[in-house]
Each structure stands twice: as C-alpha cells, then as structure tokens.
VEXDREN-2710 file (C-alpha; in Angstrom, 1 decimal):
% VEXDREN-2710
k/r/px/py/pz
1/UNK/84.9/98.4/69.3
2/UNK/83.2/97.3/72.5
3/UNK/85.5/94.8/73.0
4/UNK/88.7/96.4/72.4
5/UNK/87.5/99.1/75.0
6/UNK/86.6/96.1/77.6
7/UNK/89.9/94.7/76.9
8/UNK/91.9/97.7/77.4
9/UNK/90.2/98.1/80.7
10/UNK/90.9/94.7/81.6
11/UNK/94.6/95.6/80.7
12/UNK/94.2/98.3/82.7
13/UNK/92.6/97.1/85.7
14/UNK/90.7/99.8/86.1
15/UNK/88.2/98.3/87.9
16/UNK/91.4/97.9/91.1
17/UNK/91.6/101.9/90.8
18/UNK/89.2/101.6/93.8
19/UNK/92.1/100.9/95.6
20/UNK/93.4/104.1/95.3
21/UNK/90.7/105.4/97.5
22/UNK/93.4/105.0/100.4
23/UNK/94.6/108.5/100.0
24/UNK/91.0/110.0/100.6
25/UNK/91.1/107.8/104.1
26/UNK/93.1/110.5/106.1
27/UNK/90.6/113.3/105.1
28/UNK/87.7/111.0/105.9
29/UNK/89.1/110.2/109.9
30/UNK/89.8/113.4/110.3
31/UNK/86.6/114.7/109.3
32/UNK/87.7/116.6/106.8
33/UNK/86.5/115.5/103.4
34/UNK/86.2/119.4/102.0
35/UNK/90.2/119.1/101.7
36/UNK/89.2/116.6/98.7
37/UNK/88.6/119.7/96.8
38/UNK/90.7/122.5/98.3
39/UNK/94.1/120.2/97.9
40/UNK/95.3/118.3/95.3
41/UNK/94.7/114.8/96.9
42/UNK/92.3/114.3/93.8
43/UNK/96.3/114.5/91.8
44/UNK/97.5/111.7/94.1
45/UNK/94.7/109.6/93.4
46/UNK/95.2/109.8/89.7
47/UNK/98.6/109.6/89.8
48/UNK/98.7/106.3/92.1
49/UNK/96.2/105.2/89.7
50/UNK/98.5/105.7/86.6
51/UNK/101.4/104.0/88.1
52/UNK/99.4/101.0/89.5
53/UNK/97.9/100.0/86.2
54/UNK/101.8/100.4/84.6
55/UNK/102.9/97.9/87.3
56/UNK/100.0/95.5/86.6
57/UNK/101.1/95.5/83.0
58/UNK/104.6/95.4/83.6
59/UNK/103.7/92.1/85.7
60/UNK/101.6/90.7/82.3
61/UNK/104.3/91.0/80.3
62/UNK/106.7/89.6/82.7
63/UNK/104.3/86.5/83.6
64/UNK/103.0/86.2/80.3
65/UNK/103.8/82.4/80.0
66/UNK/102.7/81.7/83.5
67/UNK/99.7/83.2/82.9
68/UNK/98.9/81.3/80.2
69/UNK/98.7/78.0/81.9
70/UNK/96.6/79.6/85.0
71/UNK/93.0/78.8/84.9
72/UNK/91.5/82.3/85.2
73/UNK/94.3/84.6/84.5
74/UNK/94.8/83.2/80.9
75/UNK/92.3/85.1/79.7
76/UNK/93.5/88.5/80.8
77/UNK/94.9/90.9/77.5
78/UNK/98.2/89.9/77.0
79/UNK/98.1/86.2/78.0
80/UNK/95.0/85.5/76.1
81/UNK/96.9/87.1/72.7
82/UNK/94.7/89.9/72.4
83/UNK/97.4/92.6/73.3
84/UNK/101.0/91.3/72.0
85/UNK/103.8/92.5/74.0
86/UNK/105.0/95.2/72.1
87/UNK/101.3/96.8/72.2
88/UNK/101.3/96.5/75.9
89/UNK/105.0/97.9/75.5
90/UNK/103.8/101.3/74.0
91/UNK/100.7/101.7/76.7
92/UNK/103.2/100.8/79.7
93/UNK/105.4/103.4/78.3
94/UNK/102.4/106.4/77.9
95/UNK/101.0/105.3/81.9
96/UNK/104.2/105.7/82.7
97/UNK/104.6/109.5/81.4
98/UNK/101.2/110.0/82.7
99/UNK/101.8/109.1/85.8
100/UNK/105.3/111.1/85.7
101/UNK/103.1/113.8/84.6
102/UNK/100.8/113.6/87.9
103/UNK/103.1/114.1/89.6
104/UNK/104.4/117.6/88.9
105/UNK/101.0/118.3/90.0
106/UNK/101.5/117.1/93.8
107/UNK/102.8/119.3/96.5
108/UNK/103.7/117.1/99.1
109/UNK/103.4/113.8/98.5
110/UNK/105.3/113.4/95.3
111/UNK/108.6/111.1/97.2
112/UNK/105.6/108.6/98.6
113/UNK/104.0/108.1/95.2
114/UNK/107.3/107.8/93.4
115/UNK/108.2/105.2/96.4
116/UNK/105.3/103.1/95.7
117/UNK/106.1/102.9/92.3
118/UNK/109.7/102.0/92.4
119/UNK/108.7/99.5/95.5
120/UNK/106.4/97.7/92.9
121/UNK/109.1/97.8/90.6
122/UNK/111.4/95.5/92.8
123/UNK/108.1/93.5/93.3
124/UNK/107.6/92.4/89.7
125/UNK/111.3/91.9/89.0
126/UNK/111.7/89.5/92.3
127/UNK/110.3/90.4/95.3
128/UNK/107.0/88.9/94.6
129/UNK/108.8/84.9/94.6
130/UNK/110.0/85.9/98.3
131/UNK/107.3/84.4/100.4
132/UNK/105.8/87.0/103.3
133/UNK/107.7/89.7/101.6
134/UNK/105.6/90.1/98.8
135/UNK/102.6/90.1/100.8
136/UNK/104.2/92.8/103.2
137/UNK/105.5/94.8/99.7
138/UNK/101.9/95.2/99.1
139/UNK/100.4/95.9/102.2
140/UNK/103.3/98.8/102.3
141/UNK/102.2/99.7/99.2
142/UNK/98.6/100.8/101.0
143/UNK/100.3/102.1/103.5
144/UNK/102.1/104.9/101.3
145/UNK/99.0/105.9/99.8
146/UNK/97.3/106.6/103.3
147/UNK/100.6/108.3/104.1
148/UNK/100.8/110.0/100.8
149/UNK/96.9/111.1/101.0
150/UNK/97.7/112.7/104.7
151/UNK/101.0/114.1/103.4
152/UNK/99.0/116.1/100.4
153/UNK/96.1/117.4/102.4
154/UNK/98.5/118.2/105.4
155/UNK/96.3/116.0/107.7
156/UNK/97.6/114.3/110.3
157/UNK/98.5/110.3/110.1
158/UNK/98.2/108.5/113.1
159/UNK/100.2/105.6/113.9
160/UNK/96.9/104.0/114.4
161/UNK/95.5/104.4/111.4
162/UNK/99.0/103.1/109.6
163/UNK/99.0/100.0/112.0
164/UNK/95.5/99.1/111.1
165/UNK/96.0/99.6/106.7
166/UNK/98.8/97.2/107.3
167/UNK/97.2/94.6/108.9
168/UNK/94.0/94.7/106.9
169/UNK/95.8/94.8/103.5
170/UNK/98.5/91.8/104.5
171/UNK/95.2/89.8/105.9
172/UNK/93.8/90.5/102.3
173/UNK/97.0/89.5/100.8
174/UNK/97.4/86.3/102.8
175/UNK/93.4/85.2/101.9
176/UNK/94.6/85.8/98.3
177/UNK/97.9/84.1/98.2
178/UNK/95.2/80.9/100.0
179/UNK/93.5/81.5/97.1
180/UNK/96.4/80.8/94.3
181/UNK/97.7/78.1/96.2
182/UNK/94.4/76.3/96.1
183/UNK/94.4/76.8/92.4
184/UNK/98.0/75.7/92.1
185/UNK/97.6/72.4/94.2
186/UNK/94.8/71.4/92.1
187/UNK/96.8/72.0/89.5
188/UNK/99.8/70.6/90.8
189/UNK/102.2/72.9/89.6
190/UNK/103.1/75.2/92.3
191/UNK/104.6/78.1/91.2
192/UNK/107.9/79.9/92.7
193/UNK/106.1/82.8/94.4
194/UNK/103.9/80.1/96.3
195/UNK/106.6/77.9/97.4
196/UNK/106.8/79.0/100.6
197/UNK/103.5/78.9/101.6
198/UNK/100.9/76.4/102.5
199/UNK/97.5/76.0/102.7
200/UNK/97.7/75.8/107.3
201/UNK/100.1/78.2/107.2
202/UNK/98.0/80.8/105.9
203/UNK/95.3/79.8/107.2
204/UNK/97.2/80.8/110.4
205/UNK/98.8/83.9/109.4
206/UNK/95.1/85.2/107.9
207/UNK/93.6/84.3/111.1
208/UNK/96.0/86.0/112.9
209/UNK/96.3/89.4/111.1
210/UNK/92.4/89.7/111.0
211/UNK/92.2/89.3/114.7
212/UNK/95.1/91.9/115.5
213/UNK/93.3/93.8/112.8
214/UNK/90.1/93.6/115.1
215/UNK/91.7/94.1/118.0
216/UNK/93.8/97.1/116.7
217/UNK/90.3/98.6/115.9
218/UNK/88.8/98.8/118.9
219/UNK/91.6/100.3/120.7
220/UNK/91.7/102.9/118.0
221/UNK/88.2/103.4/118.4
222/UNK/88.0/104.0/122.5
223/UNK/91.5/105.6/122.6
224/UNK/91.8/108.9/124.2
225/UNK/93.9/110.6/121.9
226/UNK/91.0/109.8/119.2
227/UNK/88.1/110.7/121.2
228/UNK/89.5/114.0/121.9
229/UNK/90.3/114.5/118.2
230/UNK/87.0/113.6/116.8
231/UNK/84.8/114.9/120.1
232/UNK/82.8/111.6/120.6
233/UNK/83.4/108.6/122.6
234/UNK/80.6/106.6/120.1
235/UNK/83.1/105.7/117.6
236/UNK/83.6/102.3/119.3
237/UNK/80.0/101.6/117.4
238/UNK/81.5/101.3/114.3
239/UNK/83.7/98.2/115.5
240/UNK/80.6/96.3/115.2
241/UNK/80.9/96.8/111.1
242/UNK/84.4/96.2/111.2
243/UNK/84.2/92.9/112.6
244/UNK/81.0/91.8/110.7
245/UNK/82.9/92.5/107.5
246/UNK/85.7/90.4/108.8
247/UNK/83.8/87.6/109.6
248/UNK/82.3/87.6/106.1
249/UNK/85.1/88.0/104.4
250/UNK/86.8/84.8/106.6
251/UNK/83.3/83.1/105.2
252/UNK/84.4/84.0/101.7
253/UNK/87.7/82.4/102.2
254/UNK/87.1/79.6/104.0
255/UNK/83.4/78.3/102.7
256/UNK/83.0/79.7/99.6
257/UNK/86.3/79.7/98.5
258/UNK/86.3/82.6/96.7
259/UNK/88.7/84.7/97.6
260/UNK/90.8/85.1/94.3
261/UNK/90.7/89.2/94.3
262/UNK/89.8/91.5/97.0
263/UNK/88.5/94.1/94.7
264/UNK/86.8/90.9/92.6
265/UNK/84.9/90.2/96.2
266/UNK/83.9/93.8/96.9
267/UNK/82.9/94.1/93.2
268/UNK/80.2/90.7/93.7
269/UNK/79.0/90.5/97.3
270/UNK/76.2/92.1/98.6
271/UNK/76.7/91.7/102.0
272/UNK/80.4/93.6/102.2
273/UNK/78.7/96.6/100.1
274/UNK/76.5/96.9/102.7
275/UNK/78.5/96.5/105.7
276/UNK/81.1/98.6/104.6
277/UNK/78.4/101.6/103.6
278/UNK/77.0/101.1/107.4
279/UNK/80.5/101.5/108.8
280/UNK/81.0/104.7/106.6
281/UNK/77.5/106.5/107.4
282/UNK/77.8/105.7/111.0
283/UNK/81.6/106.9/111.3
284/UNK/80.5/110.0/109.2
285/UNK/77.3/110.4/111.9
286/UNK/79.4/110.0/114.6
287/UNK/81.9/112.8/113.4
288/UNK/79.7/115.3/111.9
289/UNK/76.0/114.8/113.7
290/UNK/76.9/117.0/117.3
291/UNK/77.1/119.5/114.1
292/UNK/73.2/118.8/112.9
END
C-alpha cells in the first residue's frame, strides 16, 4: 500500500507543487500576506497545482519510450511499468476535471491559469524539441503564476518583479537542460529537444541570465519606485542572499554536477534552504519591523 501511495506521488510530482508558491510571491513583495486568506489565491494555487501534475503526466505518456532508455527517469511510474498508460489515462482525465473545477473558484485570474495550461499543452506536443523556446515556454509559465497570484489578490505586479521570475526561472531551465545534455553525451544519444544545444553554449546563456538576474535585483532593490512602496531603503540587504544563492547554485552546476531538478536541489541542499530562509526573514524584517 505504501508503495502504490509513493508511486502515485511520484506520478504526480507532488513534490514540484512547491513551485506553485509563485502566486503567493505578489502578496509577499507587497507586504501583504493576510490577502492569502481574505482572497482566493489559496484556489490558484491548487488549481496551478492540478493542471501542472496533468501536464507532467501527459509528458509520461508522451515520452514513455524515451524515458525508458534515460538513466534516471526510467524509473518514474509509467516508464518503469508500474502505471500502464491507460491508468495514467483515467488520473490525467480526473486532474484534469479537478483542475477545471478550481477554477470556477477563481475571480480574477481564471484566463492566466487556463493560459498556462494550454501553453504547456503546446509544450508537450512540440514546443519542448524547439531549442530556447522550451526553456522560455517554461520560464513564461512562472511568469503567469506571479501574474495570476497578483491578478487574484488585486495586488499590484511590477514590471520588476516579472523581469526578475523570467530570468531566474530560464537560468534554472538552462542549468537543467546542461544537466540532460551531460547525461545524453555520455550516453551518446542525444535526443531531439537537446539538439540545439551544447554543453558552451549553455554554459554561456546560464551565465548570462544569472548575472542579469543579479543585476536586475539590485536595481529592483534600490529603486525609487520600490522604496517608496515598501517605506525602507534597506531592502538592498537582501541582495546579498540573492547572490549567495546564485553562486551556490552555479557551484551545483558546474562542480557538483548536480543540477538535474531545481526542485530536486532545493529538496537536498542545506545551504540553499538556508540562504533562501535568510533572504525571506530579512525581506519580511525589512517590510514589516518600522511596524514592531
């Protein structure tokens, strides 16, 4: 019984339901987080969390006999024979009512959830073998959620904030396409979605998005606009987590090599828990300790 529970998880991905957490990100800048509870942002949460885990098993079943001959990913439910396809069929069709269910329950954000599900959509049935689209078709995907959380709990979304989820997320995605390729030259079978990629190149375009991402920060951090908002001009502190967590999670990449899953990463190491908790206690000190 255990197992069949751990497998449908794994089926699931619950475990990437974590990032879902975008749409609580507008509440959190804004200083807001009591809108969690008045609004139904908690409803676009669920219901981004119901239509992600239908798109990773729609990708299963589409990559079923690719997965099979990957390393790692041959063990997930459907490639390791433990769900056949016409099981993971019937679940894919009850997320997908759940998550058309959520979404009577939104207000406002309803078109932005419905856009990153049909955007994922295209992803699984081709745009993921277009190389630097599929990495931007997920970064956009982040991007919606932020917008979506904003759009829900009428907070307002900054064109910093949007600039900065893009870049972080594509940088992510561009450390994990590294990742695959490494796998796949070791292999040597390099699959479609990785031909247009290699190894320099995205060593480049990572570099480059997590500097911009940096960069992007710290403006954020001493603009006006925002230090009239939040009523400090300490925020710029917080910079010093962002770039810390960077750095580590370049080290990951490039030393360890380990850079498979971003979620996978977050879930293991020690150091990014902490940084990132740092970077959240200090940004809520900053915003809500003139108030103590």
């Amino acid at each position: 019984m255990t197992e069949n529970i751990r497998h449908f998880l794994s089926l699931l991905r619950i475990k990437h339901w974590m990032k879902n957490a975008f749409v609580f990100l507008p509440v959190f800048f804004a200083g807001k987080i009591g809108l969690v509870l008045s609004t139904n942002v908690a409803f676009v949460f669920l219901s981004f969390c119901f239509a992600a885990s239908s798109i990773y098993i729609l990708n299963d079943i589409i990559d079923v006999e690719e997965d099979r001959r990957h390393p790692k990913k041959q063990f997930r439910p459907i490639a390791s024979g433990f769900f056949s396809k016409s099981s993971a069929i019937i679940i894919l069709c009850v997320l997908v009512l759940l998550f058309l269910a959520t979404l009577t329950l939104i207000a406002y954000a309803r078109w932005y959830v419905l856009g990153y599900f049909l955007l994922n959509v295209l992803y699984s049935f081709g745009l993921k073998k277009i190389s630097i689209v599929d990495v931007s078709c997920i970064s956009i995907g982040f991007v919606l959620r932020v917008i979506a959380g904003g759009e829900e709990a009428q907070v307002f979304v900054s064109n910093w904030m949007i600039i900065m989820v893009f870049l972080l997320t594509i940088s992510l995605a561009f450390a994990k396409r590294r990742d695959d390729l490494v796998i796949d030259v070791q292999k040597d079978a390099l699959r479609k979605s990785l031909s247009g990629y290699s190894i320099a190149f995205l060593d480049i375009a990572k570099s480059i998005s997590f500097s911009i991402t940096l960069i992007s920060y710290v403006l954020y951090s001493i603009s006006p606009e925002v230090i009239a908002r939040i009523g400090s001009d300490k925020l710029y502190f917080t910079s010093l987590f962002v770039f810390l967590g960077i750095m580590r999670y370049i080290q990951i990449t490039v030393v360890d090599k380990e850079s498979g899953s971003p979620t996978d990463v977050l879930w293991k190491d020690r150091f990014l828990q902490i940084t990132i908790l740092l970077w959240g206690l200090t940004f809520l000190f900053i915003l809500y300790g003139k108030n103590i």
